[in-house]
C-alpha positions in Angstrom: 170.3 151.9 160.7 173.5 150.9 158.3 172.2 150.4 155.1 174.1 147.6 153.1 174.3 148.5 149.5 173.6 145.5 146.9 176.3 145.6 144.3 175.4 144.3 141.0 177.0 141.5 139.2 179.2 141.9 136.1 178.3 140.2 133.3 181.5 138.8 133.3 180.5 136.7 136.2 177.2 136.3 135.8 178.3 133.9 132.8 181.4 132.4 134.9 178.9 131.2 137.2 176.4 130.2 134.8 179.0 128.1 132.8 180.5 126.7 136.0 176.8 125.5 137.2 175.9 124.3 133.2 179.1 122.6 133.0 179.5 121.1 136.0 175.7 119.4 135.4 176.8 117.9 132.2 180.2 116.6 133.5 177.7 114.7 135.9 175.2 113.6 133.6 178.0 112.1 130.5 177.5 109.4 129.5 179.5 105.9 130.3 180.5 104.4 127.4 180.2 100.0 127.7 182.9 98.1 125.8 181.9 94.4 125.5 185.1 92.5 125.9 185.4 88.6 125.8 185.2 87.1 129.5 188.8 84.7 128.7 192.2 85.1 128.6 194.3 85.6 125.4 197.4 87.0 126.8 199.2 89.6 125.2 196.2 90.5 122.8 193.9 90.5 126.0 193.1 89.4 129.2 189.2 90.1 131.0 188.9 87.3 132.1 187.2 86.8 136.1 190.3 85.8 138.0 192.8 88.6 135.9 190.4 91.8 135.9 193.4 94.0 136.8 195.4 92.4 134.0 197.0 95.1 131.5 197.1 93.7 127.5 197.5 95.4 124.4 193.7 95.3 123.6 193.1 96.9 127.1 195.7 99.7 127.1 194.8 100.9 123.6 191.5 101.5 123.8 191.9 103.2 127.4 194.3 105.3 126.1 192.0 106.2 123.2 189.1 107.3 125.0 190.9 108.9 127.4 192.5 110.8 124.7 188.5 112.2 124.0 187.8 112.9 127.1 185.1 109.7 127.3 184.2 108.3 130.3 184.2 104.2 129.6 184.3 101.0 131.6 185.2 97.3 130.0 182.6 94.6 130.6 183.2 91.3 130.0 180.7 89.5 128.6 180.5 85.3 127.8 182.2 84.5 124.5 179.2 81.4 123.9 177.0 84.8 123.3 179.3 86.8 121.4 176.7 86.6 118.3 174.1 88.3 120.9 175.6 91.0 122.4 174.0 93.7 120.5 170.8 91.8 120.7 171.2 91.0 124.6 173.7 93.6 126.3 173.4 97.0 127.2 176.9 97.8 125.5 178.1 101.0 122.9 181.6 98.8 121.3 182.6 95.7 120.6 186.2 94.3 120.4 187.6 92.7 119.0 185.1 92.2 116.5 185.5 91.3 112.6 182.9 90.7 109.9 183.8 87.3 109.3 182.1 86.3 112.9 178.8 87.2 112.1 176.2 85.1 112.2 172.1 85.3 110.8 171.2 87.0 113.7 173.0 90.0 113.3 172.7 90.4 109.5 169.9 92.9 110.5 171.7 95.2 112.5 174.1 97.8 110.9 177.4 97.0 112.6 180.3 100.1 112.2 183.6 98.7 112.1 186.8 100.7 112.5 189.8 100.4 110.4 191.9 97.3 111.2 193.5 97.7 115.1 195.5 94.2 114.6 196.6 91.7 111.8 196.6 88.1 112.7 196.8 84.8 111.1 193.8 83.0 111.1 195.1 79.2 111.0 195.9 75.8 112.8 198.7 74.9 114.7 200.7 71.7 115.2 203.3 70.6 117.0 206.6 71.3 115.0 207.1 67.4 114.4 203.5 67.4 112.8 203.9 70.5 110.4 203.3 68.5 107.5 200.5 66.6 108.4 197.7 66.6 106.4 194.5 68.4 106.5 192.4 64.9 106.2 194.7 63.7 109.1 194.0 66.1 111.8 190.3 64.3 113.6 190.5 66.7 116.9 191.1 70.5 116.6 191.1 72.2 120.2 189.6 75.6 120.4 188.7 77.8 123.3 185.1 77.5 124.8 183.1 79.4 122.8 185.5 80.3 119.7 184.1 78.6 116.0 186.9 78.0 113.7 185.8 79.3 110.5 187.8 77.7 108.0 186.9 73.9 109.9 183.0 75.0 109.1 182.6 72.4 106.0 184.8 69.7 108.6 182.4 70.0 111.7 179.1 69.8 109.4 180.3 66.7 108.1 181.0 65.0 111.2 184.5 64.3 110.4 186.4 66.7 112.9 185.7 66.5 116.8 185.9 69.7 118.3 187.8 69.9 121.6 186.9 73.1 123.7 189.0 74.0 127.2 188.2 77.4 128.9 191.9 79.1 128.7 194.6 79.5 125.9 196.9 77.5 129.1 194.6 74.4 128.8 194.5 74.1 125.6 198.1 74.3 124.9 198.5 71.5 127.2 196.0 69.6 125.4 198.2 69.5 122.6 201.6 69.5 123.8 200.2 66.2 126.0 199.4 64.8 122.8 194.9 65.6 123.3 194.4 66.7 120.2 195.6 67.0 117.2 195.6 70.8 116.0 194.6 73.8 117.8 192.8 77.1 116.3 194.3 79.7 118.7 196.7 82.8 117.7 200.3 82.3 117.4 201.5 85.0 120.0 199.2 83.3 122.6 201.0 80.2 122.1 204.2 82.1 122.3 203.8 83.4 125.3 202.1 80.5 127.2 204.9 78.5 126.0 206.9 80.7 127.8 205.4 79.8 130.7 205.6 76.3 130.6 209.7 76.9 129.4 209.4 75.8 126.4 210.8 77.4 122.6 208.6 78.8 120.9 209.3 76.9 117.9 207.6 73.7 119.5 204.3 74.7 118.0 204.4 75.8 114.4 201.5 77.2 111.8 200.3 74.1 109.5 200.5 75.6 106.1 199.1 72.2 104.5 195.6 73.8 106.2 194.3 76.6 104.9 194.9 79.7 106.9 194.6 83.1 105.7 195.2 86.6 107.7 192.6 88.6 109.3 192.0 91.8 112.0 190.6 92.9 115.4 188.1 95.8 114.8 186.3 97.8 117.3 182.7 98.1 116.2 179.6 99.7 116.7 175.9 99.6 115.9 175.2 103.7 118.2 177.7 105.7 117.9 179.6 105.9 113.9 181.0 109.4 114.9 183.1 107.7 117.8 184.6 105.4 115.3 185.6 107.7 113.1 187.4 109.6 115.8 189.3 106.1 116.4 190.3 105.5 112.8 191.8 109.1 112.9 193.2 108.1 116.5 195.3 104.9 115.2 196.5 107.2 112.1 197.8 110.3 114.3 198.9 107.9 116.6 200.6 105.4 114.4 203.8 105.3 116.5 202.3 105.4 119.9 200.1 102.1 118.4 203.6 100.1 116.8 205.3 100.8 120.2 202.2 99.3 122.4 202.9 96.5 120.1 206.3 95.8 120.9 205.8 96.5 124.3 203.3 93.2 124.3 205.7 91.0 122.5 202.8 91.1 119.6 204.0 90.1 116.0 201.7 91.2 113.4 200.8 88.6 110.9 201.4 89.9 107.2 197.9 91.6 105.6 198.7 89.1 102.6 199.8 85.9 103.9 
């Protein structure tokens, strides 16, 4: 009879094996981070919307370049801007973006939301065509907006009853609205309306900020209400990063807006 002689295992390898099986498990089991994006198109600063999924923007490749930096898995789920204000109340999602304090309504002033440090400046404001930049705030009776955007600085306006919201469902419509003569003023950033004026061949000088309205600059956040630790690590990302950030800029066409306008 040949007798077969069990070697033993190293301890070397014993632990090689163990960490590969440990290991291995939690790759499996980690966890899939859900960034609620806004289900519309706002080309350069983003683009989930249903027909462009596929579509790279700014918003898109920053944040997949982040998480990717950490090693996170993550997917982007876009969600229906009409229930922004719920998201956290309704949606099974770990971020938010953009997001910004200013949008908060009663319903979240219970939750403790995490914002990161400012990703984007932009100029909160209204925009006329260039022949119209000096007309009035009283004179301006229809704003157009995107579906399911509020206009902040319009609040004390649409309470009264004296301004007559106009809502289309892509940055595209509404430009046409206003080049077509529709309405009156539109609350919609300026590098959207640069580069669907673009499309339609037109300089982008045709529509121009009205300073006689107020307007006043603001930023894109990511936020949180789980995970204040992941947050941190993207402040420190967009400081260590700082050129890689300004060159996705410029790479979008985006022009900042001034932190003091």
């Amino acid at each position: 009879m040949i007798r077969i002689r069990a070697k033993r295992l190293s301890p070397i390898l014993v632990f090689t094996l163990f960490a590969i099986l440990y290991f291995g498990h939690y790759a499996l089991q980690a966890k899939e981070y859900i960034i609620g994006v806004e289900d519309v198109s706002y080309y350069p600063l983003y683009d989930f919307s249903a027909d462009n999924l596929k579509q790279d923007s700014f918003s898109k490749a920053l944040l997949s370049r982040f998480f990717r930096y950490r090693g996170y898995q993550f997917k982007f789920v876009a969600l229906p801007l009409k229930r922004f204000d719920k998201w956290y109340l309704e949606e099974a999602i770990d971020f938010k973006f953009p997001d910004n304090k200013r949008w908060q309504t009663e319903q979240l002033k219970n939750l403790t939301i995490i914002y990161s440090k400012p990703v984007l400046w932009l100029t909160a404001g209204s925009y006329v065509l260039k022949n119209n930049q000096n007309l009035p705030r009283k004179a301006i009776k229809r704003l157009g907006t995107i579906l399911g955007f509020f206009p902040t600085l319009w609040q004390d306006r649409i309470a009264s009853n004296t301004l007559e919201l106009v809502e289309a469902s892509s940055s595209y419509s509404l430009i046409k609205h206003l080049l077509h003569g529709n309405v009156d003023a539109i609350n919609i950033d300026k590098n959207v309306i640069d580069y669907n004026l673009q499309l339609f061949l037109e300089n982008t000088e045709t529509i121009v900020l009205n300073k006689h309205t107020k307007h006043e600059p603001y930023a894109y956040h990511l936020s949180t209400i789980y995970h204040p630790e992941i947050i941190s690590e993207f402040d420190q990302f967009l400081l260590s990063h700082h050129q890689l950030v300004t060159e996705m800029k410029q790479k979008y066409g985006i022009i900042e807006a001034p932190e003091n306008n």
